[in-house]
N, C-alpha and C positions, 0 to 999 in steps of 0.2 A: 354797585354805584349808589352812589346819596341821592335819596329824591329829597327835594328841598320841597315844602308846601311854605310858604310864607307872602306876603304884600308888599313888605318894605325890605331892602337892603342898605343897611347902615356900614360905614367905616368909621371904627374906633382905631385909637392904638394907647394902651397902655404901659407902665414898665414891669413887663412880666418875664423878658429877659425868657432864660431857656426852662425855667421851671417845669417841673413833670404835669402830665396831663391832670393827672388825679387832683393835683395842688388848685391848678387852674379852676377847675370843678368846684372845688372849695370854697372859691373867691365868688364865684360866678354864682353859686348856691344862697350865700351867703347876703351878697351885695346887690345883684341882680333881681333876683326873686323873692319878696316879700311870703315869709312864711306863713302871714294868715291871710294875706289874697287869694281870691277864688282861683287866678289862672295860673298860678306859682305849678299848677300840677301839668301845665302845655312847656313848660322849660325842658331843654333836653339839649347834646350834643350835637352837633351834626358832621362835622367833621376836622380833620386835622389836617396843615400842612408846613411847608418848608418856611412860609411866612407870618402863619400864625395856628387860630383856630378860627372854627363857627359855630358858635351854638344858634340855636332856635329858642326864642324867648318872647314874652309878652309885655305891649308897651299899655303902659297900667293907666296911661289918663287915657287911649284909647279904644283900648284890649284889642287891636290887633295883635296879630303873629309878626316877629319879626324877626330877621335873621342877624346877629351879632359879631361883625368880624372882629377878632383882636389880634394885632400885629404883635408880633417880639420886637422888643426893644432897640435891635442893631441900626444903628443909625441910617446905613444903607437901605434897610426895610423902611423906618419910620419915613423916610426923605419918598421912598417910592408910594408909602401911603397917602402921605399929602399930594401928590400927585394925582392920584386917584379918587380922594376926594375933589378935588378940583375937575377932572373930568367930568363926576359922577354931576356934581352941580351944573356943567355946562348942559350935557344933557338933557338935563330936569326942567332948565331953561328953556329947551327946543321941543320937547314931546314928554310930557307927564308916563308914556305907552313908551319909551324909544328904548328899551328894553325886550329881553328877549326868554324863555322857559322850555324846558322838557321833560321827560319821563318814559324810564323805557331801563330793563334792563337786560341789555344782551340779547335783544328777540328784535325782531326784524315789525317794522311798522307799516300798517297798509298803507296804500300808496294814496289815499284819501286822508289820511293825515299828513305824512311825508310831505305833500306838497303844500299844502298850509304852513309847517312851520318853516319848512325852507324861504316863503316868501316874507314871514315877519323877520326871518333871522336877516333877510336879505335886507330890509328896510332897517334892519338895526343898522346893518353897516354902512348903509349910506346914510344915517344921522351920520355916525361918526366919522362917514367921506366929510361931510355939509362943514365940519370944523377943524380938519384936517388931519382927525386922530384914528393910530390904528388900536386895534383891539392885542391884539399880537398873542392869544392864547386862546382862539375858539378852537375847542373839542366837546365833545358832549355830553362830560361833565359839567362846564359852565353854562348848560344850557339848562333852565331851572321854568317847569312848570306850574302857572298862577293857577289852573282850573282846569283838571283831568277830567270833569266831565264837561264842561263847556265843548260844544260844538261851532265851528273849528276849535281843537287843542289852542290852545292861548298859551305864549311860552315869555319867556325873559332870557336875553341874553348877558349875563352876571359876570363877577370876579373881572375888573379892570386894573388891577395890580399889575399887570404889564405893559397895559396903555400907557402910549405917549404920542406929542404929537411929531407926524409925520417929517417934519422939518427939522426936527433932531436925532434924527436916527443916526445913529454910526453905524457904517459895515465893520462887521464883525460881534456886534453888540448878541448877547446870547437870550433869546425870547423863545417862549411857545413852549411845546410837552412835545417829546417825540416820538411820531409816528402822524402827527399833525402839523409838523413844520414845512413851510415850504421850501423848496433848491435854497432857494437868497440866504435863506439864515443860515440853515446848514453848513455852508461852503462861504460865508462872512463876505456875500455880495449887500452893494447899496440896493434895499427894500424901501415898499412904502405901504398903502392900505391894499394892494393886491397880495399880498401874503393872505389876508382874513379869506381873500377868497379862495385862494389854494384850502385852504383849512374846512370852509364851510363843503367844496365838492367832497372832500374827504367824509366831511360828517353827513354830508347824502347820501356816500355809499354805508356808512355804519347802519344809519337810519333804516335803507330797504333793504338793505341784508343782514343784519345782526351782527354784523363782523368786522372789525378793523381791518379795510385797506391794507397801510403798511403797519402790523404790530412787530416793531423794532423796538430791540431793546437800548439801541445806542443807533447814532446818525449814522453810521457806518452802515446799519442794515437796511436802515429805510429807505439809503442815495442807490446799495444795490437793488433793492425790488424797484424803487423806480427807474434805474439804468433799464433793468432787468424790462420792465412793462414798457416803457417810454422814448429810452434811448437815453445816450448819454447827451450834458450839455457840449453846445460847441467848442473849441480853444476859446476864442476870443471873450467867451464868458467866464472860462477857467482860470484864465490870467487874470482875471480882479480879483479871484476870491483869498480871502483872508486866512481860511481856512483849506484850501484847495490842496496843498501839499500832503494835508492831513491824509487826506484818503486817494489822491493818483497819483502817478509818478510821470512826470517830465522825460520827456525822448524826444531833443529838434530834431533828431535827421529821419520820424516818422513824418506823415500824411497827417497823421492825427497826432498831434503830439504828447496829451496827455492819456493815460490809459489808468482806466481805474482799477488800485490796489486789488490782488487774489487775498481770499480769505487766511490764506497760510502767510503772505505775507504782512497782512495789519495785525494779524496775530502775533506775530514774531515781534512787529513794534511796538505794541500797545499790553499784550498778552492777553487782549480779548478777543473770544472764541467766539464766532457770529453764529447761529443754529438758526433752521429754515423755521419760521414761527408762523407762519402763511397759511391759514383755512382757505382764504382764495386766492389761487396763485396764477398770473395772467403771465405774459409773455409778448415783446414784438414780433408782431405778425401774426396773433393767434385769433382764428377766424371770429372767436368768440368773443376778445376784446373789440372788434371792429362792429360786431353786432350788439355788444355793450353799449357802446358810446353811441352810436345809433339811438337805443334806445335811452340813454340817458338825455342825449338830446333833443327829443321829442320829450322827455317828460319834463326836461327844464325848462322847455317853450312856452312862455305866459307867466312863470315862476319870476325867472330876473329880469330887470328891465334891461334894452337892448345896449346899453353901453358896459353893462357885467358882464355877456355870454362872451 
């Protein structure tokens, strides 16, 4: 996982189109970083994705660190970036802090931190309730750490490239990373800012356990382990979803009329092979999940305020 250290998060977008990374680096070396500046040597990469990059760079009138997105050029990306940017401003308007951060890779965090950042994460979201926008891709890689040593953890919550607001959602619309999406998007039901919170309980449990919840490789795996822990959704929420045929099959003359796909048979449609990916694997009715959530709910207690639990 990328630990990001930085103060400012900027959205750029250039026309850099699909260019190779190494190119980019070029550009970024070249244009970016002033060769006989003293901080040209804190310039560095940070990471790659589907909608652009980020390097880690130094802003030279006031030598902060700062983090650099650049978009690709696809008009569809650049259109979601100005978005984004306009989020980011509405924000900045409402809390200089309504941001959120972390740090952590793969190990599990004491619970005297745990609950600190789950309460700023929590307050990030309810800026973005205050203006009706969801986040729609908290996991724990956008969760970026201002001050590892600062006591309480000081975190930022980053990357808004999938925000929007709340009032233009489409069902069906395809958002989030999977294995942190909630039921609604998966199965292309009408969502709104309670997806973030599906996301953020998920990223509690990463948090005190070191381990992904549901680590699926495709929606198909994530909708079974949480059949599998939670139970399936009812008909009558089945019947909206968009997406719903994808993964159950329709039977009126059952009780239950939809039944969710066997692995042999999405296999045969799709030709993907689902494999158990599960370090923690719960189950309905399992004494142990009931004494989980017990305890989760007592340590959430005081964490969200009472109209989140």
């Amino acid at each position: 996982m990328v630990l990001i250290i930085c103060d400012i998060y900027y959205c750029v977008h250039t026309l850099l189109g699909e260019m190779r990374l190494n190119v980019v680096r070029q550009i970024f070396s070249s244009l970016l970083v002033p060769s006989k500046e003293k901080c040209s040597s804190k310039y560095a990469f940070l990471g790659e994705g589907g909608f652009g990059i980020v390097a880690k760079c130094r802003d030279t009138m006031t030598n902060r660190a700062v983090a650099i997105k650049v978009n690709k050029s696809r008009p569809d990306i650049l259109q979601q970036a100005k978005l984004e940017i306009f989020i980011l401003e509405q924000l900045r308007r409402l809390d200089s802090d309504a941001g959120l951060h972390r740090d952590r890779k793969n190990h599990c965090l004491p619970i005297s931190e745990v609950r600190p950042i789950l309460g700023q994460l929590t307050n990030a979201l309810s800026h973005l309730g205050s203006v009706g926008m969801v986040h729609a891709d908290l996991k724990p890689g956008n969760i970026m750490v201002v001050n590892r040593h600062e006591s309480p953890i000081k975190v930022k919550l980053i990357d808004f490239g999938l925000a929007c607001p709340a009032s233009a959602v489409m069902p069906g619309d395809r958002v989030g990373t999977v294995g942190y999406c909630a039921p609604e998007v998966m199965l292309g039901l009408p969502y709104n800012e309670a997806i973030d919170m599906w996301s953020l309980g998920l990223v509690a449990v990463e948090l005190a356990t070191g381990l992904p919840l549901y680590p699926g490789n495709e929606d198909y795996d994530v909708l079974k382990f949480i059949i599998e822990t939670q139970g399936q959704p009812p008909d009558h929420v089945l019947d909206s979803g968009v997406y719903t045929e994808d993964y159950f099959i329709e039977d009126k003359d059952k009780q239950q009329r939809w039944t969710f796909k066997t692995d042999q048979q999405f296999q045969y449609e799709t030709g993907y092979e689902s494999l158990e990916t599960r370090c923690i694997k719960l189950t309905q009715g399992c004494p142990f999940l009931s004494l989980a959530l017990l305890k989760v709910s007592s340590f959430l207690k005081g964490v969200f305020p009472s109209h989140c639990r």
